[in-house]
ROBA-946066 format. One record per residue: residue number from 1; residue in three letters; x negated, y negated, z negated of N, C-alpha, C, CB in turn. Coordinates in pm, whole numbers. Atoms other than C-alpha are relative to their C-alpha. Glycine has a CB too. Layout:
<nodes>
@n=NUM | res=ALA | nc1=X | nc2=Y | nc3=Z | cac1=X | cac2=Y | cac3=Z | cc1=X | cc2=Y | cc3=Z | cbc1=X | cbc2=Y | cbc3=Z
...
</nodes>
This chain:
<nodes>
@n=1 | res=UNK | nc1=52 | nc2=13 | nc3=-135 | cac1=1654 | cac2=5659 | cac3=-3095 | cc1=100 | cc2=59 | cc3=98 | cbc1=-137 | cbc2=70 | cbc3=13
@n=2 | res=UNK | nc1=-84 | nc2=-17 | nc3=-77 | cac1=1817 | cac2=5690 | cac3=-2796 | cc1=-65 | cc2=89 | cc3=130 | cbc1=56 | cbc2=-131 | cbc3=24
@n=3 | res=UNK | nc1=99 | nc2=-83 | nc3=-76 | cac1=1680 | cac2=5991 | cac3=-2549 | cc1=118 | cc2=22 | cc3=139 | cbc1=-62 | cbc2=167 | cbc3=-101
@n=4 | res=UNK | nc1=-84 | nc2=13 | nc3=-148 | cac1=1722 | cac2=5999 | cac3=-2174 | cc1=-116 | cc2=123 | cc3=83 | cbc1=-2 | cbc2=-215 | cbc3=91
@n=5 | res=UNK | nc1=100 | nc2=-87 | nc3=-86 | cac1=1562 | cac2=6253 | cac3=-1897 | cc1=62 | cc2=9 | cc3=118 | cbc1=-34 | cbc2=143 | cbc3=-51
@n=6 | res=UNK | nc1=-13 | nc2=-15 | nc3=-193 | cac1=1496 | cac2=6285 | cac3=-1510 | cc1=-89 | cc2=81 | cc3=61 | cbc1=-30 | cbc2=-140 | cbc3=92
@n=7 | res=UNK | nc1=100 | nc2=-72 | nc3=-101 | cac1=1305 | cac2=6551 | cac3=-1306 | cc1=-89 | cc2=-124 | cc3=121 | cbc1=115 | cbc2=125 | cbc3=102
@n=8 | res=UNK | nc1=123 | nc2=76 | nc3=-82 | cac1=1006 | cac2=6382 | cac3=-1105 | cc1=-94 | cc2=134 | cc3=101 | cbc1=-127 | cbc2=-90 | cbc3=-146
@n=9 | res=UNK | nc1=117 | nc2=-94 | nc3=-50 | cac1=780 | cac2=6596 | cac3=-857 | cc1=-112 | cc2=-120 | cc3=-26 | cbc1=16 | cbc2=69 | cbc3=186
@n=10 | res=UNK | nc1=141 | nc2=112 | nc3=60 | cac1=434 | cac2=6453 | cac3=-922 | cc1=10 | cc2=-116 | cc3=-74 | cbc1=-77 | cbc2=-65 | cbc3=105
@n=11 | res=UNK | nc1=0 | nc2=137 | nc3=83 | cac1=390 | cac2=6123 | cac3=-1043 | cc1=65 | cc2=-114 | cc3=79 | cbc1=-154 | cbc2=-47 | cbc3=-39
@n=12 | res=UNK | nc1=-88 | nc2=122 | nc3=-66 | cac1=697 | cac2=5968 | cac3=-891 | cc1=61 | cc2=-117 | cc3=-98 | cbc1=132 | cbc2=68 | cbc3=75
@n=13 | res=UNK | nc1=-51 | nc2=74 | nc3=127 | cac1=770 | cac2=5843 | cac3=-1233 | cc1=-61 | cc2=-162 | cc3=-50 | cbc1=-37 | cbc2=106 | cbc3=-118
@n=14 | res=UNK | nc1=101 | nc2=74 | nc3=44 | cac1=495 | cac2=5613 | cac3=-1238 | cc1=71 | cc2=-136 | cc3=-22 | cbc1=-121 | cbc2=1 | cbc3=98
@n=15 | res=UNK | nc1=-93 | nc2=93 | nc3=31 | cac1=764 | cac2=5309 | cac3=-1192 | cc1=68 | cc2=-7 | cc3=-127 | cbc1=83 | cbc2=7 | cbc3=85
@n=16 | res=UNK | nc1=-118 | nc2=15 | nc3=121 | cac1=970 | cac2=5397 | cac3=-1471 | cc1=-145 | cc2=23 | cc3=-165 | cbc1=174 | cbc2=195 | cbc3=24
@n=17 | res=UNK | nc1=56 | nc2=-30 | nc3=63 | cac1=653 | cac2=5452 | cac3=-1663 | cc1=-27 | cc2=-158 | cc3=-53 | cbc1=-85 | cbc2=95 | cbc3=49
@n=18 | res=UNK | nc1=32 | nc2=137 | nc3=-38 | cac1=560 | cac2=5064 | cac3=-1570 | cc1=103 | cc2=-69 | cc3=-109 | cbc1=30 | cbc2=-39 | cbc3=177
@n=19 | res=UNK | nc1=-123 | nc2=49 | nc3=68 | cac1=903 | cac2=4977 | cac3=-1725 | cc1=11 | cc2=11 | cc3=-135 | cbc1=108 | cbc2=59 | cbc3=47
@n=20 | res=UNK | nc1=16 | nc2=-15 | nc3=195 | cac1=840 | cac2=5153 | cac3=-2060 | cc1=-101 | cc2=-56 | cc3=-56 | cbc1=-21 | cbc2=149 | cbc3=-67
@n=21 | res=UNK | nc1=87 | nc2=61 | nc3=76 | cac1=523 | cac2=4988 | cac3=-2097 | cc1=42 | cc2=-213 | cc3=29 | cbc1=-178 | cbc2=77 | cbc3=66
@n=22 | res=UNK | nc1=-49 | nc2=137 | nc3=37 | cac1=706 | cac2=4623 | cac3=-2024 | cc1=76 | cc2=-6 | cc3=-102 | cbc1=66 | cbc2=-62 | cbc3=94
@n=23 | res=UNK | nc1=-99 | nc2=20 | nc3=100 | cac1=1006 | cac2=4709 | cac3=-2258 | cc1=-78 | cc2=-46 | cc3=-137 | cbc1=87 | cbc2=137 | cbc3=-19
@n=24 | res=UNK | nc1=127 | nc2=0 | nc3=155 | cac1=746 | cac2=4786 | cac3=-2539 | cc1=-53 | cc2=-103 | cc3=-24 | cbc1=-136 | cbc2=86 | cbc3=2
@n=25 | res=UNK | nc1=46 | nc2=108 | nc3=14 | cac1=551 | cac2=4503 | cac3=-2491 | cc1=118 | cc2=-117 | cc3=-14 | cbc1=-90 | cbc2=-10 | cbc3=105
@n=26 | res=UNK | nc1=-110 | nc2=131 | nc3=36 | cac1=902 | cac2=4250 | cac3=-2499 | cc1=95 | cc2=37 | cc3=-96 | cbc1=93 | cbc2=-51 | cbc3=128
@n=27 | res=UNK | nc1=-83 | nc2=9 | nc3=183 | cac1=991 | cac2=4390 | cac3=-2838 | cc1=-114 | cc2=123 | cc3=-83 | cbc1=244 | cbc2=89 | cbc3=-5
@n=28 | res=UNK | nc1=140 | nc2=-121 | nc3=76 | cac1=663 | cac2=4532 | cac3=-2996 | cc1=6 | cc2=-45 | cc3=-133 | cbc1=-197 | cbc2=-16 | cbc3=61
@n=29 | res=UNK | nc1=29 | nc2=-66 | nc3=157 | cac1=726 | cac2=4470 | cac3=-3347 | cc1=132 | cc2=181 | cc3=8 | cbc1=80 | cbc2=-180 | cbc3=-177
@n=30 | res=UNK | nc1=-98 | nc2=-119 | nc3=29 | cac1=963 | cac2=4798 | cac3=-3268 | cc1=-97 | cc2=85 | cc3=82 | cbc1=179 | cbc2=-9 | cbc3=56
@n=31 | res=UNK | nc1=55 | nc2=-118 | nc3=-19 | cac1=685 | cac2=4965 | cac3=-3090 | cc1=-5 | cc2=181 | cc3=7 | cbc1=-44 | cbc2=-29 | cbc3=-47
@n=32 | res=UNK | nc1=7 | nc2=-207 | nc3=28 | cac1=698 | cac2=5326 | cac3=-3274 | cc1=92 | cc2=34 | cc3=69 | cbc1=35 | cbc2=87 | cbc3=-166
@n=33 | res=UNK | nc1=-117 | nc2=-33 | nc3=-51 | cac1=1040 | cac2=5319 | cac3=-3135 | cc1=39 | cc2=75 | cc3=203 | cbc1=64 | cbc2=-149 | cbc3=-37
@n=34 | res=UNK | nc1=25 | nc2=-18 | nc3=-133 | cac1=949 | cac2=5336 | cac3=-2725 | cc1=-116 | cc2=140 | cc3=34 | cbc1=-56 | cbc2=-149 | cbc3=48
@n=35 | res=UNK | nc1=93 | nc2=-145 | nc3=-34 | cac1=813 | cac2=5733 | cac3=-2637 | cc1=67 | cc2=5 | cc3=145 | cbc1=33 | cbc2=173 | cbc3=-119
@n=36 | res=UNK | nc1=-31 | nc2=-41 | nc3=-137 | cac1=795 | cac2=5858 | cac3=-2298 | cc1=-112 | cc2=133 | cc3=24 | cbc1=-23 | cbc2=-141 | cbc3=115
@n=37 | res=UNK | nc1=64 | nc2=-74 | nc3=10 | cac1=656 | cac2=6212 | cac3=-2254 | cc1=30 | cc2=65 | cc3=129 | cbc1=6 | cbc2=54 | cbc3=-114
@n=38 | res=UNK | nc1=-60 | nc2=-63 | nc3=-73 | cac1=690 | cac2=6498 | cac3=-2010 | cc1=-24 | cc2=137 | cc3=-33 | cbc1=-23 | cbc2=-36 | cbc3=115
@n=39 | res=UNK | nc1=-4 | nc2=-121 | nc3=-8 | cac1=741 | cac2=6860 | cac3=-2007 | cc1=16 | cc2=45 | cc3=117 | cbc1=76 | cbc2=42 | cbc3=-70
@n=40 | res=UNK | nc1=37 | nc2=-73 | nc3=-124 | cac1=602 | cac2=7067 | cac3=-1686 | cc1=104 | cc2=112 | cc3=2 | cbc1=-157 | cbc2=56 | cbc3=1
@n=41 | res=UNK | nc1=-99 | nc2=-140 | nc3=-46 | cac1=860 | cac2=7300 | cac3=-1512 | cc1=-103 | cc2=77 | cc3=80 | cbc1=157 | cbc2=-37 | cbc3=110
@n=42 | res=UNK | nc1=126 | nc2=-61 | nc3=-98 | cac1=607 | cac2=7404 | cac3=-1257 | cc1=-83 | cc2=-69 | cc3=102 | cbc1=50 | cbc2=99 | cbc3=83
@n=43 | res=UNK | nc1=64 | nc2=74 | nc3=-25 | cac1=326 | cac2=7263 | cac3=-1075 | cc1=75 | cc2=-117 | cc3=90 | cbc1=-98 | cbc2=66 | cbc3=41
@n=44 | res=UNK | nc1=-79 | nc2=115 | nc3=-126 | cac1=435 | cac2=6929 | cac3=-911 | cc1=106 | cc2=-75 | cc3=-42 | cbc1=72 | cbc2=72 | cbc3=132
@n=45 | res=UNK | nc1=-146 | nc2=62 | nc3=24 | cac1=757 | cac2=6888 | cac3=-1105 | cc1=-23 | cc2=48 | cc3=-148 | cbc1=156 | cbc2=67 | cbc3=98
@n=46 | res=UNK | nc1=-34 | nc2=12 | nc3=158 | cac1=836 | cac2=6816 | cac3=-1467 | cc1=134 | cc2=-83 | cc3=-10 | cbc1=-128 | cbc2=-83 | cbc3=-91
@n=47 | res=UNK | nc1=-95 | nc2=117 | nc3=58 | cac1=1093 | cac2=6641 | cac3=-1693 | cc1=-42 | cc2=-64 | cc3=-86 | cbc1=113 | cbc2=28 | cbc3=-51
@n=48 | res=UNK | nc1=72 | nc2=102 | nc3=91 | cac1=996 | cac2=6333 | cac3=-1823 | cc1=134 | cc2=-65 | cc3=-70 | cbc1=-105 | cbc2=-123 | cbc3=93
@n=49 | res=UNK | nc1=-93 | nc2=101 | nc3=128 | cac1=1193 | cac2=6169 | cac3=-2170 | cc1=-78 | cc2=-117 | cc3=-40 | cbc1=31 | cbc2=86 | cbc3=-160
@n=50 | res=UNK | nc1=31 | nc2=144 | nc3=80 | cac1=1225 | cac2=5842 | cac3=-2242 | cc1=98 | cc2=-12 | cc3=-60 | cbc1=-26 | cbc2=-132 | cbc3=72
@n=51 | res=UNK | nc1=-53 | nc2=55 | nc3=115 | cac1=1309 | cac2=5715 | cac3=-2567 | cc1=36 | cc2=-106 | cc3=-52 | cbc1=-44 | cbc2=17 | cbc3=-58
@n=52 | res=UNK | nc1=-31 | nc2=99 | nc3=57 | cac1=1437 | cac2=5422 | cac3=-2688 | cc1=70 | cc2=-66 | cc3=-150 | cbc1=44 | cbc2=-18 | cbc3=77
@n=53 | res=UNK | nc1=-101 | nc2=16 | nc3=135 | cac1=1593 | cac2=5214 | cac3=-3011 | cc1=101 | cc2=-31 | cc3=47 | cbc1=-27 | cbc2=-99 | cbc3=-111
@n=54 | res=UNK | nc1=-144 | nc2=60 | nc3=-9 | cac1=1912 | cac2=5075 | cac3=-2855 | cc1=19 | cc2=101 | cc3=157 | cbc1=11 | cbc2=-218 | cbc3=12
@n=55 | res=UNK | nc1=-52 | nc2=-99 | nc3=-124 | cac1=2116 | cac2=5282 | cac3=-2566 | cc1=9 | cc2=-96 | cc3=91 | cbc1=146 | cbc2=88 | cbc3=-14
@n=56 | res=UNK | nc1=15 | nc2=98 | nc3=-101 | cac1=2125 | cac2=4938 | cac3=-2390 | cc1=-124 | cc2=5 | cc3=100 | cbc1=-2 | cbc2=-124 | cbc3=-68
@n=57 | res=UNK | nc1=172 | nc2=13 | nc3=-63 | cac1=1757 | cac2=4947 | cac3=-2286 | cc1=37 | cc2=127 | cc3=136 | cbc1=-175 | cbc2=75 | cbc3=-163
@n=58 | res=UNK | nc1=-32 | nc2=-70 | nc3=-139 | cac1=1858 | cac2=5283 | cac3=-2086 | cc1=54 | cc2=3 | cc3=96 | cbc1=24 | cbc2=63 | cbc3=7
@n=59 | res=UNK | nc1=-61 | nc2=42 | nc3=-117 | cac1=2013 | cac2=5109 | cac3=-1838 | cc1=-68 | cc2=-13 | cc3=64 | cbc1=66 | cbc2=-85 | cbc3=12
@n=60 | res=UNK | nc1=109 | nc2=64 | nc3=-70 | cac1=1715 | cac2=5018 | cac3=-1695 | cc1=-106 | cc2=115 | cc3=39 | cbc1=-66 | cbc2=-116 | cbc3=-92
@n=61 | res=UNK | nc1=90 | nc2=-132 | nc3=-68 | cac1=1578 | cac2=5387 | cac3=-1616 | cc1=91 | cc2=62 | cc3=78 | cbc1=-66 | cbc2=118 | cbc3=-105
@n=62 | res=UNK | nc1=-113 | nc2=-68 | nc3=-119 | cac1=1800 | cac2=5493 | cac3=-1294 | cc1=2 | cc2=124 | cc3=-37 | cbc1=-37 | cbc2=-2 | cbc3=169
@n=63 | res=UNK | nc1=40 | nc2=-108 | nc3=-62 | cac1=1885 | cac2=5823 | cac3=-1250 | cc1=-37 | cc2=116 | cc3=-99 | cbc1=-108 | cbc2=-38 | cbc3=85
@n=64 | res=UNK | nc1=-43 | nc2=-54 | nc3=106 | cac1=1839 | cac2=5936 | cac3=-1589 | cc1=87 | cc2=48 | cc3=-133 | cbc1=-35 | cbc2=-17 | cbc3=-4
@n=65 | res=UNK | nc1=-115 | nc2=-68 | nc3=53 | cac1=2066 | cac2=6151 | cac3=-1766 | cc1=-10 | cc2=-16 | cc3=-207 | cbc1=-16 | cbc2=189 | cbc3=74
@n=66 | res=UNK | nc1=-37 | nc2=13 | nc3=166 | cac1=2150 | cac2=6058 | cac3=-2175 | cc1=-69 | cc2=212 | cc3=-62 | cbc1=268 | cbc2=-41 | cbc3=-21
@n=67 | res=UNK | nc1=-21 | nc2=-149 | nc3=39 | cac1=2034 | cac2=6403 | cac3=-2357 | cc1=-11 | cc2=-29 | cc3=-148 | cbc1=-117 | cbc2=119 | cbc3=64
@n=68 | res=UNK | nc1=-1 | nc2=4 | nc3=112 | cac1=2105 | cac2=6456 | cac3=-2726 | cc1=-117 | cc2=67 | cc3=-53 | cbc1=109 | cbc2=38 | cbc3=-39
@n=69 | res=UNK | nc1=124 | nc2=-93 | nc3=76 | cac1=1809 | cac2=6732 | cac3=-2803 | cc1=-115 | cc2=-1 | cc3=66 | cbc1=28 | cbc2=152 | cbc3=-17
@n=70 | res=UNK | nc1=116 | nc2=50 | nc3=-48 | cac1=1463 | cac2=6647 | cac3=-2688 | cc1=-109 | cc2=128 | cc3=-65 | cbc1=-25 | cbc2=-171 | cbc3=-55
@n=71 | res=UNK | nc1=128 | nc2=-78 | nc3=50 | cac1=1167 | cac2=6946 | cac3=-2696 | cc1=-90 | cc2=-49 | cc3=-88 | cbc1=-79 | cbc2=31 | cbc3=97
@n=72 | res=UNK | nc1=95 | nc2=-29 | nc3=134 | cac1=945 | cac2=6928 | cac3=-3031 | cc1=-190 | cc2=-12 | cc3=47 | cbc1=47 | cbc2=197 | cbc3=-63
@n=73 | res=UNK | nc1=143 | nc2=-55 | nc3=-39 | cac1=675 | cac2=7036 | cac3=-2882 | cc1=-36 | cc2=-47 | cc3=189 | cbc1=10 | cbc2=207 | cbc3=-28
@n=74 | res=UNK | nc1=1 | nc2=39 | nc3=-175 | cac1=514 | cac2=6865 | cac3=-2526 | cc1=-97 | cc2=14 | cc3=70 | cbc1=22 | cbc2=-129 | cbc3=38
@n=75 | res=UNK | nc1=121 | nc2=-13 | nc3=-102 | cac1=293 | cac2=6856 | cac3=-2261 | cc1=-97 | cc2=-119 | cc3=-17 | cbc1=52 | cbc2=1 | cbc3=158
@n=76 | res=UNK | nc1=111 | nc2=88 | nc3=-28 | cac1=198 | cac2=6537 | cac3=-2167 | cc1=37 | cc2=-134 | cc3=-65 | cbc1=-28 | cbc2=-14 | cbc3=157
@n=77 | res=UNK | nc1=-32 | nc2=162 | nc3=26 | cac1=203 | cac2=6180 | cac3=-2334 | cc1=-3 | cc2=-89 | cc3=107 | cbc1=-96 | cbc2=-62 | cbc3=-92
@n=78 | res=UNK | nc1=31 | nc2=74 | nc3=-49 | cac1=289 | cac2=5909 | cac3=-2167 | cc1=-7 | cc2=-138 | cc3=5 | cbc1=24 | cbc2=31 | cbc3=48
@n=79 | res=UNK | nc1=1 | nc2=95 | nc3=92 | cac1=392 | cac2=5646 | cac3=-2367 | cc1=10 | cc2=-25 | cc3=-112 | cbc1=43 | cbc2=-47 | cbc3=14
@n=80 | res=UNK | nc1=-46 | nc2=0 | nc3=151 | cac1=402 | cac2=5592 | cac3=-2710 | cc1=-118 | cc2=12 | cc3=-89 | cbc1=100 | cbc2=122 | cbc3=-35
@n=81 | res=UNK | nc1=137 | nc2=-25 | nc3=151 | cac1=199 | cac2=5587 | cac3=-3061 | cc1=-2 | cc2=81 | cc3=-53 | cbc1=-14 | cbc2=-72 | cbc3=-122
@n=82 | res=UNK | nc1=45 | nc2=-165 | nc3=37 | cac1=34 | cac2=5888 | cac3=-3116 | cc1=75 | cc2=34 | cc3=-150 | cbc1=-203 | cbc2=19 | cbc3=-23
@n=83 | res=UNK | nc1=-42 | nc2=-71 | nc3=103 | cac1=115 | cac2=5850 | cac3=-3468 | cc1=176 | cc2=16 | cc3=-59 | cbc1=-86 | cbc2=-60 | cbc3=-95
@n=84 | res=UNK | nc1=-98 | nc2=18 | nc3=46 | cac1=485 | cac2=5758 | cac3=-3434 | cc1=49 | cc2=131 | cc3=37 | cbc1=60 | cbc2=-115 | cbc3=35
@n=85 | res=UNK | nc1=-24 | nc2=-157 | nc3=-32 | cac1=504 | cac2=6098 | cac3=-3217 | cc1=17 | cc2=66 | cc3=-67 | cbc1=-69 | cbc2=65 | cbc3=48
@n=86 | res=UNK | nc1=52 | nc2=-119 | nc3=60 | cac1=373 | cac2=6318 | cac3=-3494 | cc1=53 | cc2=-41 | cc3=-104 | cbc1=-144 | cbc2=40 | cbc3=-1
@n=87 | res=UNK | nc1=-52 | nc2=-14 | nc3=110 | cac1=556 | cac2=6147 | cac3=-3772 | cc1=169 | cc2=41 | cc3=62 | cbc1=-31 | cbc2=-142 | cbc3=-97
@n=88 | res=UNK | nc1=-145 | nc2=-10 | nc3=-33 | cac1=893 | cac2=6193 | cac3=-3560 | cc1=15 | cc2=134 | cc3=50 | cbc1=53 | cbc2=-105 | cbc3=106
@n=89 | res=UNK | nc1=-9 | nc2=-162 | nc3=-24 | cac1=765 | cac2=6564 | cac3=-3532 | cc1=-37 | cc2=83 | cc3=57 | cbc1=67 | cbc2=39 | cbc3=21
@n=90 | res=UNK | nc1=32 | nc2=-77 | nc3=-144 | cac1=671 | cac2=6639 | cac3=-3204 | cc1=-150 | cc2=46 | cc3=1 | cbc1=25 | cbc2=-108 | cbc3=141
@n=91 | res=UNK | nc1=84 | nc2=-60 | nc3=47 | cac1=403 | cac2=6841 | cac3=-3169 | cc1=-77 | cc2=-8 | cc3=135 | cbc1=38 | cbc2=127 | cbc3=-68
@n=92 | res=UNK | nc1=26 | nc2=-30 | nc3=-185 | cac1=155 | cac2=6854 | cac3=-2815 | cc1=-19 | cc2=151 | cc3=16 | cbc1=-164 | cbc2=-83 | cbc3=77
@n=93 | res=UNK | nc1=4 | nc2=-91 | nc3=-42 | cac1=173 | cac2=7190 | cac3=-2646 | cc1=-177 | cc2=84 | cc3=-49 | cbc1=47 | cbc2=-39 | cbc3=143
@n=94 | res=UNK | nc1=95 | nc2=-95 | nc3=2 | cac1=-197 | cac2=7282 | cac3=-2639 | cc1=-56 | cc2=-39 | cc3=-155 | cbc1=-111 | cbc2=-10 | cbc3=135
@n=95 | res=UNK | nc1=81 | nc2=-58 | nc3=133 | cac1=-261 | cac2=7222 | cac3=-3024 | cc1=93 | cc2=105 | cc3=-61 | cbc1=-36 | cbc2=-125 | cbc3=-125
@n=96 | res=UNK | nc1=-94 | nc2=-84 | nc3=59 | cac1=2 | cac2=7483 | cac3=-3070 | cc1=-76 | cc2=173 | cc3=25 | cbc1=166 | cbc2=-34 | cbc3=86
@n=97 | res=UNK | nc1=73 | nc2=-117 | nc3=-13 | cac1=-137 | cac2=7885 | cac3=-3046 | cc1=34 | cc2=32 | cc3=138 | cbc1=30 | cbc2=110 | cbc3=-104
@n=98 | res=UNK | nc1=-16 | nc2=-55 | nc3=-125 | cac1=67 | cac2=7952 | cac3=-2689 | cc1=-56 | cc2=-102 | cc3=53 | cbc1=131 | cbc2=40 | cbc3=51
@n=99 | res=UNK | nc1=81 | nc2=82 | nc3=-111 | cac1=-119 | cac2=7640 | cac3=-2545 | cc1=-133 | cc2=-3 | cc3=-22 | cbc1=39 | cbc2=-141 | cbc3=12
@n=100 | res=UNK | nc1=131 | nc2=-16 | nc3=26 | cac1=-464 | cac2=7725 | cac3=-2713 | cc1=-44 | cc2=126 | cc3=101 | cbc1=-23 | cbc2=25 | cbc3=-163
@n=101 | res=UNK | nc1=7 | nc2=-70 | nc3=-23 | cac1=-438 | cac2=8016 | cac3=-2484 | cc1=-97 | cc2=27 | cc3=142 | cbc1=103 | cbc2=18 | cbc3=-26
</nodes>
């Protein structure tokens, strides 16, 4: 997979969110492959990753920066199959003990 990220205040993302749920749908036998999550910096603003199978596809999310290491553990889903998430590792924040808190 191919991982990309961009700071958003609120839900300015919602476009590029639009985009991951067209990609997905115009090559869904690769489904598991298309994640899009975010991790909260502080209220208002987060960084949201999107994932892909080919580095081509990330041409098509402006503004986002290529990153090799992607947080484990997240906040919020926003695209993707729950179970491809949890077999590729990632974990959500509040079933973890510091987000049961």
């Amino acid at each position: 997979m191919f991982w990309a990220k961009r700071q958003f205040q609120w839900a300015q993302f919602a476009p590029y969110q639009d985009c991951m749920e067209k990609l997905l749908m115009a090559n869904a036998t690769r489904y598991r492959e298309f994640m899009m999550f975010m991790m909260e910096v502080r209220a208002g603003l987060a960084d949201v990753y999107v994932g892909v199978p080919t580095k081509e596809l990330l041409a098509v999310f402006d503004g986002f920066e290529p990153v090799a290491d992607v947080p484990k553990v997240i906040d919020t889903l926003l695209v993707a199959d729950v179970n491809a998430i949890k077999d590729a590792g990632f974990e959500f924040k509040h079933n973890t003990p510091a987000g049961r808190k």
